[in-house]
C-alpha positions in Angstrom: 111.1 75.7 71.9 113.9 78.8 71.7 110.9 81.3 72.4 109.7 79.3 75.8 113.1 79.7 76.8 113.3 83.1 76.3 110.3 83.5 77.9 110.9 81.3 80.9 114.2 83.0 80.9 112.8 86.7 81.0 110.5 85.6 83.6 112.6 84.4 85.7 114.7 87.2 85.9 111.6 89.1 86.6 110.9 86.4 90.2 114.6 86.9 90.8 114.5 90.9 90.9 111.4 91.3 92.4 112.6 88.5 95.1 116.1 90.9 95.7 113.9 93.8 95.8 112.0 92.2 99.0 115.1 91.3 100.2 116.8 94.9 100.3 113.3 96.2 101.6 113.7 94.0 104.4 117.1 94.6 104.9 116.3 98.2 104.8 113.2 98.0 107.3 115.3 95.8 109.4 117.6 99.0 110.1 114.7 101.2 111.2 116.3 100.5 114.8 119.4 102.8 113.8 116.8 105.8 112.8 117.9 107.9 115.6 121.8 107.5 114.9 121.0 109.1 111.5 118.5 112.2 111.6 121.1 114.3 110.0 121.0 111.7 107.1 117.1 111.4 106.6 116.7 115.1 107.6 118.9 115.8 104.3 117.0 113.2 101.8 113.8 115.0 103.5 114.9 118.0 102.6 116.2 117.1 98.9 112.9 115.3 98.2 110.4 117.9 100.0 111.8 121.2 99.1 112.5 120.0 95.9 109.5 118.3 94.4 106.9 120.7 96.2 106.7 123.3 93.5 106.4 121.4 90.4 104.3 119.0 92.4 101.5 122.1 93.3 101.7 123.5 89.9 100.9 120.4 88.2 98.4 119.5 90.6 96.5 123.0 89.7 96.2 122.5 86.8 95.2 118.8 86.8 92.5 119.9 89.4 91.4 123.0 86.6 90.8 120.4 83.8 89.1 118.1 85.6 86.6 120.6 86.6 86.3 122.0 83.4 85.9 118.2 81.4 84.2 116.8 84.2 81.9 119.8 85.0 80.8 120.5 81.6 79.4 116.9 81.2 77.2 117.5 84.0 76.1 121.3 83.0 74.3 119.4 80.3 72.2 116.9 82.9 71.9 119.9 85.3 73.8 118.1 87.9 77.3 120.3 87.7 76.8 120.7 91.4 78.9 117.3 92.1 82.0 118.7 90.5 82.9 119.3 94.5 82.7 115.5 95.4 83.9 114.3 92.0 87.0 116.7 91.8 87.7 116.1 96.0 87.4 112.0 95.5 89.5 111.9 92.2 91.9 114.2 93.7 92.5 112.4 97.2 91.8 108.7 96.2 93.7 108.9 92.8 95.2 111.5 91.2 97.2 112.9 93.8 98.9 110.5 95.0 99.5 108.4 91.7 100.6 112.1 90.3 102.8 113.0 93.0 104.5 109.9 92.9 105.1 109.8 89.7 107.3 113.2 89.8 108.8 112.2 93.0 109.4 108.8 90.8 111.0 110.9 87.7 112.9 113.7 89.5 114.1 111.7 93.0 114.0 108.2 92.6 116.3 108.6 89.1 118.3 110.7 91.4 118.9 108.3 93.8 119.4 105.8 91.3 122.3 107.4 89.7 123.9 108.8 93.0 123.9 104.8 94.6 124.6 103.9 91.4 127.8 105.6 90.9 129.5 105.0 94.5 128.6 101.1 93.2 130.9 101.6 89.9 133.5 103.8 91.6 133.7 101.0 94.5 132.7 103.6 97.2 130.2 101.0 98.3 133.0 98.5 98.6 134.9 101.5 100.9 131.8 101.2 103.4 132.2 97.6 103.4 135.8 97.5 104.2 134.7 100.4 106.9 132.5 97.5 108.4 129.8 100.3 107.2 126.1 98.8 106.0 125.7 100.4 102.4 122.2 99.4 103.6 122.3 101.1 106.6 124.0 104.3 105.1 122.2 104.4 101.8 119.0 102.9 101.8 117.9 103.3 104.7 117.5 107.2 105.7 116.6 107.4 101.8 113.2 105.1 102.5 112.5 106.7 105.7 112.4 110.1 104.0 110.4 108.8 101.2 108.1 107.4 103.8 107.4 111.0 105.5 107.6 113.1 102.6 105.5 111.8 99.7 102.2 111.8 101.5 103.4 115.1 102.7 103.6 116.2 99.0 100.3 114.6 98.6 98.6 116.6 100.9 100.0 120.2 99.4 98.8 118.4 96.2 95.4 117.7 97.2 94.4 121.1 98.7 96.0 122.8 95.9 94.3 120.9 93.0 91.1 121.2 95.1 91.4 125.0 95.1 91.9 125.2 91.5 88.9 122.7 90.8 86.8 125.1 93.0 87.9 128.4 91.3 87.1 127.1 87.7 83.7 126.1 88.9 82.8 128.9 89.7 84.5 131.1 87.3 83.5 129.4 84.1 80.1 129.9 82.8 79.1 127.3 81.7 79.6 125.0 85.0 78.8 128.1 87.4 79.1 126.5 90.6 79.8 129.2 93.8 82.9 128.1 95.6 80.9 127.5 98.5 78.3 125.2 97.3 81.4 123.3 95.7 83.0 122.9 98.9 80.1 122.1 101.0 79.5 118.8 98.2 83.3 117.8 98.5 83.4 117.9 102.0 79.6 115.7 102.7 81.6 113.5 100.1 84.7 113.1 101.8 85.4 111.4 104.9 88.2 110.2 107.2 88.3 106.7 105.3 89.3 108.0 101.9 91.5 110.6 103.2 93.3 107.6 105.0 93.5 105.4 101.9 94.8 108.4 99.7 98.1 108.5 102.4 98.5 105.1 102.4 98.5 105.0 98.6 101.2 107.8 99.2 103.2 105.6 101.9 103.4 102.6 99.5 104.4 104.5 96.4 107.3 106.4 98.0 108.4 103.0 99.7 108.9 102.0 95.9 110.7 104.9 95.0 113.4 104.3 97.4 113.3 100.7 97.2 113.3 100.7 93.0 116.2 103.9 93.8 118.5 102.6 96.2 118.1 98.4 94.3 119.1 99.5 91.2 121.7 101.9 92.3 123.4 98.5 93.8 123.0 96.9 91.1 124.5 99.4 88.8 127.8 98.4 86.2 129.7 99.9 83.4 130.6 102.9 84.2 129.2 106.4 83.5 126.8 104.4 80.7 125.7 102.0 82.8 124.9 105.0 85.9 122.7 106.4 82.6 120.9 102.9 81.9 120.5 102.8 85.7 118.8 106.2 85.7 116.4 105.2 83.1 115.5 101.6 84.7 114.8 103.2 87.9 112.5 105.3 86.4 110.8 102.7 83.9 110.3 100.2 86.9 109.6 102.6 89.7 106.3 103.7 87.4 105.5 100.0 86.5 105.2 99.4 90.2 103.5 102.1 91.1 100.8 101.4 88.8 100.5 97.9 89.9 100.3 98.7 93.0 97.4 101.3 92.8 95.2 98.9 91.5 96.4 96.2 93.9 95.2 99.0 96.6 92.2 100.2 95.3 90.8 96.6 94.6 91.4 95.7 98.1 90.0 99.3 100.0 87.1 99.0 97.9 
């Protein structure tokens, strides 16, 4: 009977976060309308999340885009049919992998960020300052935070895409045992391709950086205890922001199919 408790207990917990989480998100949405009172703001979380994420995020999409073509195009060397490396490497990359991998760093290197930043004006009482200010910590934290989120991540999807493409196409038709001209793979990947999954691939984007501030900016609030409780928040941030963003690419792709 203990262990149902627990259970029940743990789950409950679970409804009760996830229920805050819509709540803030609402909240948050809800001050869209003050958007233009705040460009300096979201301009500045733009710029933290963009300039800083871009490089990692195009190396690690070259090489991601390398090893597929070399795994992937060496399977079908030995059917004779390594001319679809285009269209395989061009779907996986802009249905997939580039926006589950580029949320995922934006995840680990800006949503922990966030997490910790909110998280210690919470402990310090900053966030209590606002209120006394009659200043929405909503308003003035979360909100320019998701907006940039919004813009930027299928931004960084985009540079992700192209650039994992490229380096796809360049192993193709350097290695010799797939041998595949860079034209012929990019005349397959583009008949492949169309404005539909191109679409779906930013929307993916859309919804995972929506997480990433909303997972950020709720567990930043929610943050206690001081320096080690800003640390446990960094790591929760993280942990959950992933969870979700998993879960929600299969929610996605089950209903775009």
């Amino acid at each position: 009977m203990r262990v149902f408790n627990i259970i029940g207990g743990k789950l409950l917990n679970v409804a009760q976060g996830l229920g805050e989480m819509l709540a803030l998100l609402c909240e948050t949405v809800y001050y869209f309308k003050e958007a233009p009172r705040n460009l300096t703001s979201i301009f500045r979380q733009m710029s933290v999340i963009g300039i800083g994420t871009l490089p990692i995020a195009m190396l690690v999409a070259l090489f991601v885009g390398m090893v597929l073509s070399v795994q992937t195009g060496s399977e079908l060397a030995l059917y004779g049919t390594q001319e679809a490396i285009g269209a395989i490497v061009g779907m996986s990359m802009v249905k997939e992998l580039g926006p589950v991998m580029t949320s995922l760093l934006v995840a680990g290197r800006i949503g922990s960020a966030m997490a910790a930043e909110v998280g210690a004006m919470q402990v310090y009482e900053e966030i209590d300052a606002l209120k006394t200010l009659e200043i929405s910590p909503v308003r003035y934290l979360a909100m320019p935070r998701l907006i940039a989120c919004l813009l930027v991540v299928p931004a960084l999807v985009v540079f992700s895409i192209i650039v994992g493409v490229i380096g796809g196409g360049v192993v193709a038709d350097i290695n010799p045992r797939i041998d595949v001209p860079f034209t012929v793979y990019y005349d397959n990947m583009i008949r492949a391709l169309g404005y539909k999954e191109i679409l779906q691939g930013l929307l993916k984007a859309m919804v995972f950086g929506g997480i990433i501030a909303n997972v950020g900016c709720y567990i930043g609030f929610k943050t206690s205890g001081g320096a080690r409780g800003i640390g446990e928040s960094t790591t929760r941030s993280v942990v959950l922001s992933f969870l979700l963003i998993m879960v929600a690419n299969y929610l996605l792709t089950r209903i775009m199919l």
